[in-house]
N, C-alpha and C positions, 0 to 999 in steps of 0.2 A: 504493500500500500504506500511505500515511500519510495520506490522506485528511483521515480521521478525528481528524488530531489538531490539521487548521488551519481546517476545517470546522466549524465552530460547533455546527452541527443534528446533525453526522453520529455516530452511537453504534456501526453495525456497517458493514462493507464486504463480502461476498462475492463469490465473481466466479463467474459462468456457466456449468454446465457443458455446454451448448451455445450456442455463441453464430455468428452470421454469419460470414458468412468475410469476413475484413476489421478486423470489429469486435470493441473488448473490450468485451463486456457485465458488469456489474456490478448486484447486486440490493444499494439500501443501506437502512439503516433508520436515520431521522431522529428524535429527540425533539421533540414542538413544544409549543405550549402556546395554550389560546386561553381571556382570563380567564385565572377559575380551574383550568380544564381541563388536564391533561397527558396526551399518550398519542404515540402514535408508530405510526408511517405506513413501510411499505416500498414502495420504487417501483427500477425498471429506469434505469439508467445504460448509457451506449454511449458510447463513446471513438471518435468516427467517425473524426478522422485525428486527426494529429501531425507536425508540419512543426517546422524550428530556430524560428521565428516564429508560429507558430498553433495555437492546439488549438481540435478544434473535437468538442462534445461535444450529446447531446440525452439525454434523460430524461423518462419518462411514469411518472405517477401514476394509479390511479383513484380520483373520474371523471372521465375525459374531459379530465387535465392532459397538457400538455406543455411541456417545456422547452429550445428550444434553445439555447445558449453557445458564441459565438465569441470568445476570447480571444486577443487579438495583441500579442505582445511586441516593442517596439521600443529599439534601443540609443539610447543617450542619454551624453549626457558622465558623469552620475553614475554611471551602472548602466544600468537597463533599464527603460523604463515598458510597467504592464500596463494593456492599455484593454479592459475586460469588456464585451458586449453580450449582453443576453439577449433572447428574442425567447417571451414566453408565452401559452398558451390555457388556459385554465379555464372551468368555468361559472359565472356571471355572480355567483351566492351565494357565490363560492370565491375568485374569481377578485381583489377586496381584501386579502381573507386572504394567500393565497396570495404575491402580492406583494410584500408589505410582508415576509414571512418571508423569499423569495429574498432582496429588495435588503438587508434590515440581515445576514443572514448572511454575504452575498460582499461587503459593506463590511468588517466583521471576519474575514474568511475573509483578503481580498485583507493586511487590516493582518499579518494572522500569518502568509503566505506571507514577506511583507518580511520580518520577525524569525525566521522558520525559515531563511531564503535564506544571512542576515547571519551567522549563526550558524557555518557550514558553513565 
């Protein structure tokens, strides 16, 4: 429910009102920019599980993106380190774009998870 506020890209969150049995689906809407270009893009979010140590999540754009995220938290003598893997398809025109937008968002995503965590 707070997505959006350590989420760099993310400007709305809604959640599904049909969704799998199992899954929570979420429709978000991202701001991006390319250039001079600004506009914003809605795409499907699913929270496939959630374990003390894992979240593991997937998301489709069109056309033709996908995003898997497996994220595993491990204890550590400071705190906890989070090690992000994403796993993406695009078309081939997109698919730089695309990229470069995930990896600097979940670089400043993962920074403000830190400073939202510390806060608490």
């Amino acid at each position: 429910s707070q997505h959006h506020q350590i989420h760099p890209l993310i400007e709305k969150v809604e959640r599904a009102k049909n969704e799998p049995q199992g899954v929570r689906r979420y429709f978000i809407t991202d701001n991006l920019q390319w250039g001079p270009f600004k506009f914003k893009i809605k795409y499907q979010a699913d929270i496939i599980s959630v374990t003390e140590n894992m979240v593991h999540t997937q998301a489709y754009q069109s056309p033709n993106t996908y995003i898997e995220n497996v994220t595993k938290i491990t204890p550590s003598q400071n705190g906890v380190i989070l090690h992000e893997t994403i796993t993406m398809k695009a078309p081939s025109l997109l698919f730089n774009y695309a990229f470069q937008q995930a990896q600097t968002a979940h670089e400043e995503m993962l920074k403000r998870i830190k400073i939202f965590v510390e806060k608490k």
